[in-house]
Every structure is written in C-alpha cells, then in structure tokens.
C-alpha positions in Angstrom: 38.7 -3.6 44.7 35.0 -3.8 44.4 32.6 -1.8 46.7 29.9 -4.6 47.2 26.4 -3.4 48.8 22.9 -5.5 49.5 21.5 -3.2 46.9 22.1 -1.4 43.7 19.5 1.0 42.6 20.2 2.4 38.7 18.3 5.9 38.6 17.2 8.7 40.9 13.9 9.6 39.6 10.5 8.9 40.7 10.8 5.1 40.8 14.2 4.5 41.8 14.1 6.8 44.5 10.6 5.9 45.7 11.8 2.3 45.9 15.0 3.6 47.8 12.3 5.9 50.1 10.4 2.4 50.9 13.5 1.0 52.0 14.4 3.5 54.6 11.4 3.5 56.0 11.1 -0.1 56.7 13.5 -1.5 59.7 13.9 -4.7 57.6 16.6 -2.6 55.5 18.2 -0.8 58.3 21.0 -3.3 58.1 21.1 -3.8 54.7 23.7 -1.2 52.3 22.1 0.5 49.7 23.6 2.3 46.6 22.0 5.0 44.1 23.6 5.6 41.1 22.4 8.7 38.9 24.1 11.4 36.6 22.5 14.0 38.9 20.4 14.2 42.6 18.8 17.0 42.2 16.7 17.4 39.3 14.1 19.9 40.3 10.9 20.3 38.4 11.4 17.7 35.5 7.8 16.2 35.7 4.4 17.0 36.7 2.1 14.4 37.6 -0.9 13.4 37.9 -3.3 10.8 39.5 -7.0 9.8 40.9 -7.6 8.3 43.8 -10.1 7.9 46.7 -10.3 10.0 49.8 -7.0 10.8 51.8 -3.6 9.7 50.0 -0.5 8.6 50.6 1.4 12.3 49.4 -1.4 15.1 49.6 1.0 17.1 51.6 3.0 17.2 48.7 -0.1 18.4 46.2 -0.4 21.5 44.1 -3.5 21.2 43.1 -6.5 18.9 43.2 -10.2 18.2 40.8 -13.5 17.1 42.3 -14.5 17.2 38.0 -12.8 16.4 34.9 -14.2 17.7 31.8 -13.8 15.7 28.6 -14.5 17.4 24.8 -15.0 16.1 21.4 -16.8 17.2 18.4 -19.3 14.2 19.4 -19.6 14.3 22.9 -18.8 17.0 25.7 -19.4 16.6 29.5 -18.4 18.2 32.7 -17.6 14.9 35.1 -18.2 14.6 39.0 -15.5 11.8 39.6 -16.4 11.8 43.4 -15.5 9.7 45.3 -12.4 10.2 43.3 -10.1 13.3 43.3 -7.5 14.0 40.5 -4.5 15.4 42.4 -0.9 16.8 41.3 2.3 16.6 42.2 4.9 18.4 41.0 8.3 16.6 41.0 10.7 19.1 43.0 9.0 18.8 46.4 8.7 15.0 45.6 12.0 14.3 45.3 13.1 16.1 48.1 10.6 14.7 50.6 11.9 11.4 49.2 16.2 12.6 49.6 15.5 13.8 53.2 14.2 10.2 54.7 17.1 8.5 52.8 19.4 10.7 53.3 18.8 10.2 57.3 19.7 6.7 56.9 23.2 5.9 57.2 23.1 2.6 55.0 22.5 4.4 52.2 24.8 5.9 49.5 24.4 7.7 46.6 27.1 7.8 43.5 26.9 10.9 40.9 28.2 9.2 38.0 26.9 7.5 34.8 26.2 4.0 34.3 28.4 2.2 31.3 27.2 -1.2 31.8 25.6 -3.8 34.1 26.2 -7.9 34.3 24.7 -10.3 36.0 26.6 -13.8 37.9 25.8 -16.4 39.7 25.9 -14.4 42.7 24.8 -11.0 41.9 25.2 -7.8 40.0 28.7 -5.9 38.7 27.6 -2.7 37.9 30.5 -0.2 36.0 29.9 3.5 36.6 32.2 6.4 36.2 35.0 3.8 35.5 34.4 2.2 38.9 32.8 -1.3 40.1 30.5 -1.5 42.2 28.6 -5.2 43.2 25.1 -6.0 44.4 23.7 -8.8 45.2 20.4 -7.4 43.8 19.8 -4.6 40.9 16.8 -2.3 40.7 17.1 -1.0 37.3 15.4 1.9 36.2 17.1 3.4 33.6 15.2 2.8 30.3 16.6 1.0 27.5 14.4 1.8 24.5 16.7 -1.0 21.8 14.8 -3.9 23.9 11.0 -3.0 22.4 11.2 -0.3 19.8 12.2 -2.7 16.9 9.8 -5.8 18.6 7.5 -6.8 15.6 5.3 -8.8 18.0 4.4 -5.5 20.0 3.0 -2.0 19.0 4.4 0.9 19.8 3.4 4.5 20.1 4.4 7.2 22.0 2.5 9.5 24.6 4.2 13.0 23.4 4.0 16.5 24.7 4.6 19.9 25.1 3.2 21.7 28.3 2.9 25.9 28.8 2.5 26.7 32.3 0.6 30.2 31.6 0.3 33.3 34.0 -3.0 35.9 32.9 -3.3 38.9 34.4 -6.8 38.6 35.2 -9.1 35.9 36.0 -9.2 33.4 33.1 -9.5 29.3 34.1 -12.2 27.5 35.6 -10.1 26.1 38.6 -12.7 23.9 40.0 -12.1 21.4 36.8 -9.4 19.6 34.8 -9.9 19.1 31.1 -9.0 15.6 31.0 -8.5 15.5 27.1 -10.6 17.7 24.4 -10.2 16.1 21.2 -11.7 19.7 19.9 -8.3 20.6 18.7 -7.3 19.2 15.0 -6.4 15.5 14.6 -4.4 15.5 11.6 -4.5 11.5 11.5 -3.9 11.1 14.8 -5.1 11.3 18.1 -4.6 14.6 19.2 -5.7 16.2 22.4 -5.5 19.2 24.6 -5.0 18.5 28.5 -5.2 21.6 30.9 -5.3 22.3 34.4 -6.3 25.1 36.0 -4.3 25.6 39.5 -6.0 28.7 40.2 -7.6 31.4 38.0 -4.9 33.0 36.9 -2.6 29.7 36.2 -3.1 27.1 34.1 -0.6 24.3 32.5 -1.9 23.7 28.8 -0.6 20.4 27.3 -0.8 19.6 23.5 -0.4 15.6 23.7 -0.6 13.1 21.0 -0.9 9.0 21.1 1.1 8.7 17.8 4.5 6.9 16.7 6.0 9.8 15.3 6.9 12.8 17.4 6.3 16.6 16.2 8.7 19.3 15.9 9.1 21.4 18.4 7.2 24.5 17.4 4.2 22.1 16.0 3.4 22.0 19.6 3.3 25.3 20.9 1.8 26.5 17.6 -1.2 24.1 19.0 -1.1 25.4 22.1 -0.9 29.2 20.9 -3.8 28.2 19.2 -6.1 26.4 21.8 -5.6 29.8 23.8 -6.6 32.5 21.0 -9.7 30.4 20.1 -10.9 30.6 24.1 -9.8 34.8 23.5 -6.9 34.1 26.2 -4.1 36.1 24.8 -3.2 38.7 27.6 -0.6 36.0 29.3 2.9 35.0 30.6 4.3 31.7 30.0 6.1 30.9 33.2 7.3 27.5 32.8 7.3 25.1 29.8 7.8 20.8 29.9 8.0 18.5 27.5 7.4 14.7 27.9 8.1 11.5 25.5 6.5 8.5 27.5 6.3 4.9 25.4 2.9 3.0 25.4 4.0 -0.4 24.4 3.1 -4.2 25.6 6.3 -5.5 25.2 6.5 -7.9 27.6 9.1 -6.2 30.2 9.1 -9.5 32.9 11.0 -11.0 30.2 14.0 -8.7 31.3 13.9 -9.4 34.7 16.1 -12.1 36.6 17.2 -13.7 39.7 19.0 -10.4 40.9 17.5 -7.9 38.7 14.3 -6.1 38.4 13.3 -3.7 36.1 11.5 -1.1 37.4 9.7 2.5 36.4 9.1 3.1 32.4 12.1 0.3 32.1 10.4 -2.3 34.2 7.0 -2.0 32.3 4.9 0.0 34.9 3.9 3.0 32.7 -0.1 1.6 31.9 0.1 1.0 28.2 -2.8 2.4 27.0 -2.6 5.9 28.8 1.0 6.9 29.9 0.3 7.1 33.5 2.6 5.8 35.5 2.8 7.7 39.2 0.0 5.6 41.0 1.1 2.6 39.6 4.6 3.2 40.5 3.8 4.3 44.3 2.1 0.6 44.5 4.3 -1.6 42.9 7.8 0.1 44.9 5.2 -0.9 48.1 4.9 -5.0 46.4 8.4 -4.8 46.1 9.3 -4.1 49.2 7.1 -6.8 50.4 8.4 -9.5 47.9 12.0 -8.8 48.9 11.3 -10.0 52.4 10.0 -13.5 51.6 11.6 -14.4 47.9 15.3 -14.0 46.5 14.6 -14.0 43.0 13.3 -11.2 41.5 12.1 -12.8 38.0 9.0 -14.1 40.0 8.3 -10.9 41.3 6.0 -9.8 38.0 3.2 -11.8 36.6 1.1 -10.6 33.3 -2.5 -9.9 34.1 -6.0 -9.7 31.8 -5.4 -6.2 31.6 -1.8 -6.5 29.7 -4.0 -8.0 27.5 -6.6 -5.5 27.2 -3.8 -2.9 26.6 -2.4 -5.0 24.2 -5.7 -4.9 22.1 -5.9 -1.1 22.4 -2.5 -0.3 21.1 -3.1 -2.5 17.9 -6.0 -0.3 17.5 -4.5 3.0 17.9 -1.3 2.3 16.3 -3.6 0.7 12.7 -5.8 3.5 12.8 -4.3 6.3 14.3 -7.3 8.9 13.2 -9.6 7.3 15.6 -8.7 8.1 19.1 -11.5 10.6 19.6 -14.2 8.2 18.2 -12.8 6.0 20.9 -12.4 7.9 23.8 -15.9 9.8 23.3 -17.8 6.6 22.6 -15.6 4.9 26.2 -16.6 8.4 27.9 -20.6 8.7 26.6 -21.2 4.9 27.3 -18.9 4.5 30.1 -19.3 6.0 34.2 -16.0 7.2 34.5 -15.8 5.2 37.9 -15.9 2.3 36.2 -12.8 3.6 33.7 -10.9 4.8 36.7 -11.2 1.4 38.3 -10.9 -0.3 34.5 -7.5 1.7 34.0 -6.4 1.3 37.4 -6.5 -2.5 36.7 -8.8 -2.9 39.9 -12.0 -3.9 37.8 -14.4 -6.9 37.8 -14.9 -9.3 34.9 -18.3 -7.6 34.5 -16.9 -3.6 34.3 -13.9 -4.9 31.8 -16.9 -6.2 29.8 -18.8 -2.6 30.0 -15.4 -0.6 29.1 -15.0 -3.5 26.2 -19.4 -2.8 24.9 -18.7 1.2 25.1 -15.7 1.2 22.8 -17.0 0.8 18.6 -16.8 -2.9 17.8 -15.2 -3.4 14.9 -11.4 -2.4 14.9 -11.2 -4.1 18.0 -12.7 -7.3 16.6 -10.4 -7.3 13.8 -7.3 -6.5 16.4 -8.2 -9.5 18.9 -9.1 -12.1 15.3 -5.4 -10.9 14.2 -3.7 -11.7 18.1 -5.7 -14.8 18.3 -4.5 -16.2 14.4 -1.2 -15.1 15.9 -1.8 -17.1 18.7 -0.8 -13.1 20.9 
C-alpha cells in the first residue's frame, strides 16, 4: 500500500528544508501532509555561507559573523570596500538547520523518512517516489537532490565549477583584520585559471582561509591546502591551529533547469537552477525563491509555470562562455568589474535587482572584447 501525502520534499539541506520551514510557518499548510525524505537529518556543520544584504535580515540571530568592508586584491587593482548600506553576514549551517527542524518538527503534518531515494515518476495525478524500497505518493514533488547527468554533457551550455578547500585557523595571538572580509585576492598564482583566495576573519584570532577556483577541472586534494599553507607563510602567519576544514564543489552552469520542472514537480536548490551562475552563491537566492514558492502554491497547481528565465540568465550565460574560453582571465575581469564598478551597483547587478542602466555599467566595466566575441558566437547560434 502506498503512503500518499500533499507533499514530497526530496532533500534535507538548506533548500529542501527551508521550503519545508516556509510551509510550517504558514496556516495555509497546516492541513496539508508533508514528507522529507533524506539519507540523514542531522548534518551538522557541512556548509558555511555567506550573503549581503541591507539593514536587519531575515536570520541574523543565527549569524557568526558580519563585514561593514570587503577588501578585494589583484596584481592590478587593490581596495578596501565600504559596502554600507550592505553588510556581508555568515551563517554557519548547524544552527541553521536546527532552527529550521525545531518549527517543523512542531508541526504534526509533517514527516520525515531516513532513507535513500532510488527513483521518482511522475502521472497524471502526481508523484511515486521509491525510497528505501518503499512507495510513497505526492501529489506534488520538491526535488532537490542534484542530478549532475542532465547538464554536464549539454553542448549548448558551459560549465565550470566553483571548487574549494576552506582552513578554519586558530593563532595564538592576534593575527586577522576582523573588521573586513577579503572578498577574493587574485594575488595568489593563476596557473591558467582563475584562482583566488577568500578569507574571513571572525575575530582576531580566527579566520576561515578558502583557496577557490572558477575552473572545469578540480585539483587534488593537497593542491589546495598547499595554496592555502602558502597564502599564510607569505602574510608570516605560521604560529596556528587548523580547527576545522570544508571543502565545496558548486556548478556554475546556464543550463536551462525550468526545462526539468513539470505539473507536479519543481526542482529546487543547486538542482532547480538557483545557485547564480556566474558566482556560486546560492543562500540569498534560495531564502527568496522557497518565499515565491510558497506564494505560487496558493494560487497555481502547476509547478512548470512557477520559473521564468530573466535578462540576467542571459548575462550569466555570457560570462560563463567567457571564463570557461579563456580561463586565465578571471582576475583581468574581476579587477577591471571592481576598479570601474561601485560595488553597490554589483551587489544589486548580481542580486539580479538592477536597472537596465546599472546592467549596462557592470557590462562597460568588464574588457570588451571576449565578451563581444562570446555574445557574436550566442547570437550566430541564435543562444
């Protein structure tokens, strides 16, 4: 016999769950059933994230740390950034994730599965999900496990990958600059690609250091901490502890994810498309489109009109073709964006929030010519 719920939600990480979060909060699912399926509920610190924003936010009881300035380094151009009226605030995935369990967990309409997902169909009707040698039906799927096979052999679409190895370091004396956060310093060597160091300071004694490439092909393991050991001796920090170490793989692709979604199923996270292309952040974005969702499920049954592609897809699109042709020149980029560029205006531009007239300034501060040649190609190609 099949267990049927209202709702199926694939994967307990930061979008399935903040989607299940949503739910529970809103009276419009209190008599709906609800079912999380995940290999595990708790998974502690896996991630660290971070995001701007303006003024007062949505989780800064949650934040470990937070950065009035950005500082952003290149062998061209180096500049400590106000960002005010934005701060850059972190979250750390532990407390997340169990602020998130305790609301839906006070719910009774909710139910969560420890299992592994072996496949999911789609009827006429809904969803049969198998997991764990069980069936379970929905009449509407929230997917967000990713499935890799649907862009990484897409000739239309680039892809590269946002790759990393953090070192959360402890010194015994007083050694960061907490009042900043090195957004990236491109100081470090390129090697052909687009290499960069991102740090943050949480106080003066701790600091995560991540080495973090834009590249298609990933590193061995040691090639990153070797780049991290590095970054520290040349700044004569070599008196430390590492206390913690992460390591990340995020896609940066324009594959065209609504193509994926149907009447009853929605991809969502990194699997529905809502990791921004050109960077690899995805925690803003995430917190606002599980907020859309929750608002489109009220008024519209099916979820393939739920996602429409935007100007900025395009922009992204544009981007990648750049940086996955010519690989070597992500710091000639991002310094000439950064120099040119309020970083306001790129906060807004990458936030997708921007006027016609900021896309165009973002579009005059970047050098011409790849980018040219990377829109003549799309055009010929008719995108």
């Amino acid at each position: 016999m099949k267990s049927k719920y209202d709702y199926i939600i694939l994967g307990a990480g930061a979008s399935g769950l903040l989607l299940a979060y949503r739910m529970s909060q809103d009276i419009f699912f209190d008599d709906k059933s609800i079912l999380i399926i995940d290999k595990e509920k708790h998974k502690g610190n896996d991630r660290t994230w971070c995001f701007w924003e303006k003024g007062l936010g949505e989780w800064d009881e949650l934040l470990t740390k937070t950065w009035s300035n950005v500082y952003f380094g290149s062998d061209s151009f180096s500049k400590n950034i106000s960002i005010r009226p934005y701060v850059y605030k972190m979250v750390r995935s532990e407390p997340f994730y169990n602020l998130l369990w305790t609301r839906i967990n006070s719910n009774s309409n909710f139910t969560f599965v420890e299992g592994v997902v072996d496949h999911f169909q789609e009827s006429n009707t809904g969803v049969e999900v198998i997991a764990n040698n069980e069936t379970y039906f929905g009449s509407k799927l929230f997917n967000s496990l990713p499935n890799s096979e649907v862009y990484v052999a897409h000739p239309k679409y680039p892809l590269i990958h946002q790759h990393f190895v953090g070192w959360f370091v402890k010194t015994k004396t007083e050694a960061f600059d907490d009042s900043m956060a090195t957004f990236m310093d491109f100081t470090v060597p390129q090697n052909g690609n687009t290499r960069f160091m991102y740090v943050l300071a949480i106080d003066k004694q701790t600091a995560l250091f991540e080495y973090t490439l834009f590249s298609k092909d990933l590193l061995a393991f040691s090639e990153y901490e070797d780049g991290i050991h590095s970054y520290l001796k040349q700044r004569n920090i070599l008196d430390y502890e590492i206390i913690e170490k992460e390591q990340g793989n995020i896609p940066m692709t324009s594959f065209d994810f609504n193509s994926l979604n149907s009447q009853h199923i929605l991809n969502v996270g990194t699997a529905g498309g809502w990791t921004k292309a050109s960077t690899g952040y995805t925690f803003q974005n995430t917190s606002k489109k599980t907020k859309e969702v929750i608002s489109f499920l009220k008024k519209n049954e099916d979820l393939s009109k739920f996602q429409k592609s935007t100007k900025f897809r395009f922009y992204d699109l544009i981007f990648l073709d750049v940086l996955a042709n010519h690989n070597g020149e992500g710091a000639t980029i991002f310094s000439s964006m950064f120099r040119k560029t309020n970083v306001k205006t790129i906060f807004k531009f990458l936030d997708e929030e921007s006027t016609l007239l900021e896309d165009l300034k973002i579009i005059l501060s970047v050098p011409p010519k790849r980018f040219i040649q990377a829109f003549v190609k799309r055009f010929i190609r008719k995108v």
